[in-house]
DOVEX-954403 format. One record per residue (C-alpha): residue in three letters; x, y, z; residue number from 1. Coordinates in Angstrom, 1 decimal, padded with zeros to 4 digits. Each point is the difference from the previous one (the first is absolute). Layout:
+-----+--------+--------+--------+-----+
:  aa :      X :      Y :      Z :   i :
+-----+--------+--------+--------+-----+
: Ala :      X :      Y :      Z : NUM :
...
+-----+--------+--------+--------+-----+
//
This chain:
+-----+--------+--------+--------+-----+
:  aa :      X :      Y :      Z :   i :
+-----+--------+--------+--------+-----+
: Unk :  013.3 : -021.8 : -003.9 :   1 :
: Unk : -003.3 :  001.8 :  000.4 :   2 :
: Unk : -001.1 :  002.0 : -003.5 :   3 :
: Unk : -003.2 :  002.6 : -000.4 :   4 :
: Unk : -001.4 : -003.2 : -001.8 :   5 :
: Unk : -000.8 : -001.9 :  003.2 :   6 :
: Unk : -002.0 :  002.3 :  001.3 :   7 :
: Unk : -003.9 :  000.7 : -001.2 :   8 :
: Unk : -000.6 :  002.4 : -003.4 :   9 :
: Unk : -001.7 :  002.3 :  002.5 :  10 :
: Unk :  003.0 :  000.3 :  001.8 :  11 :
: Unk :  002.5 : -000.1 : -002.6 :  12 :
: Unk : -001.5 :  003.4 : -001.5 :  13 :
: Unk :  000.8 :  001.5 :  003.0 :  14 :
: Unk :  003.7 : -001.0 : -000.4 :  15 :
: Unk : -000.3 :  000.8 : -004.1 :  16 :
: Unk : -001.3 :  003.7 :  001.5 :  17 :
: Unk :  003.3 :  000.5 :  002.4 :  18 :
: Unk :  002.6 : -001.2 : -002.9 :  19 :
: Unk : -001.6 :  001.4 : -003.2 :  20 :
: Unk : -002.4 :  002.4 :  001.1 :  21 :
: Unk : -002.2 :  002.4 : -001.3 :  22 :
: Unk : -000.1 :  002.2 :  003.2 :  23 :
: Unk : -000.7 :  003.6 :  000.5 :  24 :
: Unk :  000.3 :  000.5 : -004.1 :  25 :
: Unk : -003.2 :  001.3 : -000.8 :  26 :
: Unk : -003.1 :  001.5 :  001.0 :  27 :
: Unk : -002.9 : -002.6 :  000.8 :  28 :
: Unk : -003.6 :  000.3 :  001.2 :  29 :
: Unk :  000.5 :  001.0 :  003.7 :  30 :
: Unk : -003.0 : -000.3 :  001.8 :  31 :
: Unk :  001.3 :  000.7 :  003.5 :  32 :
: Unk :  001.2 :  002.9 :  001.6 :  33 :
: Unk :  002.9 :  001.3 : -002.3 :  34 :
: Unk :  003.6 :  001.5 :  000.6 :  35 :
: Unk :  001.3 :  001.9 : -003.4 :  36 :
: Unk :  003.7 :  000.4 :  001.9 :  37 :
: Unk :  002.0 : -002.3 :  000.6 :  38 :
: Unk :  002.5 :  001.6 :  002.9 :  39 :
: Unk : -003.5 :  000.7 :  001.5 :  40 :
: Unk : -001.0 : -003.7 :  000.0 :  41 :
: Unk :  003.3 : -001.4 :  001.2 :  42 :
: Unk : -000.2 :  002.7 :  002.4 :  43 :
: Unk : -003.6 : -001.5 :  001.0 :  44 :
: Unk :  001.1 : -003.5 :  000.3 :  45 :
: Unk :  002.7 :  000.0 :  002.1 :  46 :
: Unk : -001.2 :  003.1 :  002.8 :  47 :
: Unk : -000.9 : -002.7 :  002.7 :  48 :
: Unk : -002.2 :  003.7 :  001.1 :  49 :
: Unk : -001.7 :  001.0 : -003.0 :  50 :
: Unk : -002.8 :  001.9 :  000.9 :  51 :
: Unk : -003.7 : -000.6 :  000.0 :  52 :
: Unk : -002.2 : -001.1 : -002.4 :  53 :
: Unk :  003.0 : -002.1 : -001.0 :  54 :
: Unk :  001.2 : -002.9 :  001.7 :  55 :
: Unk :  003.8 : -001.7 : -000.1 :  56 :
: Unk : -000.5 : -002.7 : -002.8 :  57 :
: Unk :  003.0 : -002.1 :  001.7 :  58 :
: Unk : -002.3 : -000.6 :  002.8 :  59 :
: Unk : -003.0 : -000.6 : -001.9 :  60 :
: Unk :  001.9 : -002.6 : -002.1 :  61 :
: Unk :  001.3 : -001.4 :  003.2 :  62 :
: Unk : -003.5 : -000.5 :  001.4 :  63 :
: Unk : -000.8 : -001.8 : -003.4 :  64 :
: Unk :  003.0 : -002.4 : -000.3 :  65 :
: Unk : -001.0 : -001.1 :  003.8 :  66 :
: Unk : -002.6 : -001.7 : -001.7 :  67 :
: Unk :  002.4 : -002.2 : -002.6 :  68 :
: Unk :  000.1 : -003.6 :  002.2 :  69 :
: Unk :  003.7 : -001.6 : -000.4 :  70 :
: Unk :  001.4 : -002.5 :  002.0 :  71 :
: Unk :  003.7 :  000.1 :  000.9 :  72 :
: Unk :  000.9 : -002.7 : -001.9 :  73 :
: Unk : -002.2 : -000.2 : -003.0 :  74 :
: Unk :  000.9 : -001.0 : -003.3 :  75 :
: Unk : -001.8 :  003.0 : -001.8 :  76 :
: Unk :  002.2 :  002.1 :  002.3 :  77 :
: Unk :  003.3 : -001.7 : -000.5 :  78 :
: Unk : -000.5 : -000.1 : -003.4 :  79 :
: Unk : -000.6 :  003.6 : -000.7 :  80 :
: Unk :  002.8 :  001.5 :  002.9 :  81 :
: Unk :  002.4 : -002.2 : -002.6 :  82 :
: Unk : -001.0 :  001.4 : -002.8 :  83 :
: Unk :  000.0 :  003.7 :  001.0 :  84 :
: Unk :  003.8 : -000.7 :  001.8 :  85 :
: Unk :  001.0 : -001.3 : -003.6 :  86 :
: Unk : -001.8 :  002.5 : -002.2 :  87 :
: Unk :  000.8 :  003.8 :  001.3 :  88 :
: Unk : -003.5 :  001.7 : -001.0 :  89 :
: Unk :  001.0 :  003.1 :  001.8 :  90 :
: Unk :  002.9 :  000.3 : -002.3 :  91 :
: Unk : -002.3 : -000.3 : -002.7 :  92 :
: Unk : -002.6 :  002.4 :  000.5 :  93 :
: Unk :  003.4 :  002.7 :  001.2 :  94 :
: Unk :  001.0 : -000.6 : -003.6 :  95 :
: Unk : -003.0 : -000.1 : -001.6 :  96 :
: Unk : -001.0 :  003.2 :  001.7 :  97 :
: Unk :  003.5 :  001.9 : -001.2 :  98 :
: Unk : -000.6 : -000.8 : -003.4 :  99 :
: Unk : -003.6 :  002.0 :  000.4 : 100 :
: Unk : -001.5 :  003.2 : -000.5 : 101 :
: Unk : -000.6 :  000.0 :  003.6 : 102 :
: Unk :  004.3 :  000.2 :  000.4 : 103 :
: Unk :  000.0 :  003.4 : -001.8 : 104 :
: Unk : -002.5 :  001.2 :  003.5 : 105 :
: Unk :  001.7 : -002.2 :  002.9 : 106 :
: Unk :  003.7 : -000.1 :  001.1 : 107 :
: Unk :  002.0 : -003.4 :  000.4 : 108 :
: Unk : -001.5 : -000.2 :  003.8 : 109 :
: Unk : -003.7 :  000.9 : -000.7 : 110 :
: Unk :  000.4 : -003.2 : -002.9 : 111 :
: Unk :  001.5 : -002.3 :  002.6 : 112 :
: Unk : -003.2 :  001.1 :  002.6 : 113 :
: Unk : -002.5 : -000.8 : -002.6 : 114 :
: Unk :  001.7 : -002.6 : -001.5 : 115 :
: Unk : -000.5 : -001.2 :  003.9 : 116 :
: Unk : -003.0 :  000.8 :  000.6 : 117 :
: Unk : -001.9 : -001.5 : -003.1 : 118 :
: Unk :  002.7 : -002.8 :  000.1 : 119 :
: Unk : -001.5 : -000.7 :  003.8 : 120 :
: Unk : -003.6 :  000.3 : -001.3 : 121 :
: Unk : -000.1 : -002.4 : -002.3 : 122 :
: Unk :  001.6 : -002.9 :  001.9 : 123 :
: Unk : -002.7 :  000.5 :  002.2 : 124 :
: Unk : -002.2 : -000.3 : -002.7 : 125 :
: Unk :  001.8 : -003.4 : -001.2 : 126 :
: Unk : -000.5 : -001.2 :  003.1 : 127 :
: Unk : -003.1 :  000.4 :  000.7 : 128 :
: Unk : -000.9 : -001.6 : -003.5 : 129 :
: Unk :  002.0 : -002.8 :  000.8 : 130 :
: Unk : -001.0 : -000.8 :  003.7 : 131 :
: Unk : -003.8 :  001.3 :  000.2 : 132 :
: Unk : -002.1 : -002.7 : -001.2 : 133 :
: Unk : -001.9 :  002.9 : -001.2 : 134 :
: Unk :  000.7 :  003.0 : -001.7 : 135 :
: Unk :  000.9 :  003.1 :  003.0 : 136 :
: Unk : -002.4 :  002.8 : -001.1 : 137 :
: Unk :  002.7 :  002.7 :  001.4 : 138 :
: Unk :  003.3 : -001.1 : -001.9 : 139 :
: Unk : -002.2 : -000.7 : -003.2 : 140 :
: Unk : -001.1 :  003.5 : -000.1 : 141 :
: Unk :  003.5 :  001.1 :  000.7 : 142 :
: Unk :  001.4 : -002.1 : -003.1 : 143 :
: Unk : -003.0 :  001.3 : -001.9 : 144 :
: Unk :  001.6 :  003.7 :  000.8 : 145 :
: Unk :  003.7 : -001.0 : -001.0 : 146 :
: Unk : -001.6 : -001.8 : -003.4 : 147 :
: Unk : -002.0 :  003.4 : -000.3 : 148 :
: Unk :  003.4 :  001.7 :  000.1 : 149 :
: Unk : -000.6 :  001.6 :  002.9 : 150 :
: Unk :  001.9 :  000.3 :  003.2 : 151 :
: Unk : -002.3 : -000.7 :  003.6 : 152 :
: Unk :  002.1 :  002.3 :  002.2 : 153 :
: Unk : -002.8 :  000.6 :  002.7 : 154 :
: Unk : -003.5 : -001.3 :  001.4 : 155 :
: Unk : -003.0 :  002.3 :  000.3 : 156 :
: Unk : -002.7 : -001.1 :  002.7 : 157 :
: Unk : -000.1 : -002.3 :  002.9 : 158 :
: Unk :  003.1 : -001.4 :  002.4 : 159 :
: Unk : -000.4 : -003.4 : -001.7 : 160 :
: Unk :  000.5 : -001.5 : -003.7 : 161 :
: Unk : -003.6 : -000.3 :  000.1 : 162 :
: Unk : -001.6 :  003.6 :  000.3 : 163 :
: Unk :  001.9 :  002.3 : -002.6 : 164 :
: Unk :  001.2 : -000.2 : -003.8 : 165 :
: Unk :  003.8 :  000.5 : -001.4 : 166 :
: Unk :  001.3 :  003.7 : -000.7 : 167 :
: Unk :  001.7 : -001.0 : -003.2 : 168 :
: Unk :  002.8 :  002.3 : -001.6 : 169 :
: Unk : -000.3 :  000.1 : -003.7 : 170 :
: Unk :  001.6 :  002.2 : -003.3 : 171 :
+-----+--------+--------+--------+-----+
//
């Protein structure tokens, strides 16, 4: 059976982040463009037509993850599909994030969305740590926001992962 231990430190912190958290706890050094409320945010990242300046981070972080090379069968792969159908992160952050402060602002849905969301995030981070022989400038940043305890729930500037920075919600 697969553990968190076969996999790289760099990647395992990743996994350590979905089952134990912190997330969305505290107030951090934001840089980027910053969301104070949270319906707002969720609102921002799932409107497929969110208006201009802002683009619809699901397609920006689509465009990026085009760029994480796996072949069908590779070991890397197998290995970490096993692990996440063994270990149910998603369930983890949902609990984590109804034990919270953030469970006194969102409903039982709104959790399961963001739960979702960040839960869909940062096995795309994972995986591009795991199958980029290189570190992917795009889903580092991103982890960098979720370790920040922030929230990327939309992209400001160009059509491509490239051109643009997060809009990050943050308490």
């Amino acid at each position: 059976m697969i553990s968190e231990n076969d996999f790289p430190i760099n990647v395992q912190e990743i996994f350590h982040l979905m089952k134990d958290g912190p997330l969305l706890q505290t107030t951090d050094r934001i840089s980027e463009e910053r969301i104070l409320d949270i319906h707002k945010a969720m609102y921002m990242q799932q409107d497929e037509d969110i208006k201009k300046p802002y683009r619809f981070i699901i397609d920006i972080t689509e465009d990026a993850s085009g760029e994480i090379e796996s072949p069908p069968f590779d070991e890397k792969r197998k290995k970490l599909t096993e692990l996440i159908g063994n270990t149910n992160y998603f369930e983890h952050l949902r609990e984590y994030f109804s034990k919270h402060a953030i469970s006194r602002i969102l409903d039982p849905q709104e959790i399961t969305d963001i739960s979702e969301a960040i839960y869909e995030d940062l096995i795309l981070c994972a995986k591009a740590r795991l199958m980029m022989p290189s570190s992917h400038p795009y889903f580092e940043k991103m982890l960098d926001v979720y370790l920040r305890q922030g929230f990327p729930c939309a992209w400001i500037g160009g059509k491509n992962w490239k051109k643009g920075d997060f809009v990050v919600y943050s308490r």
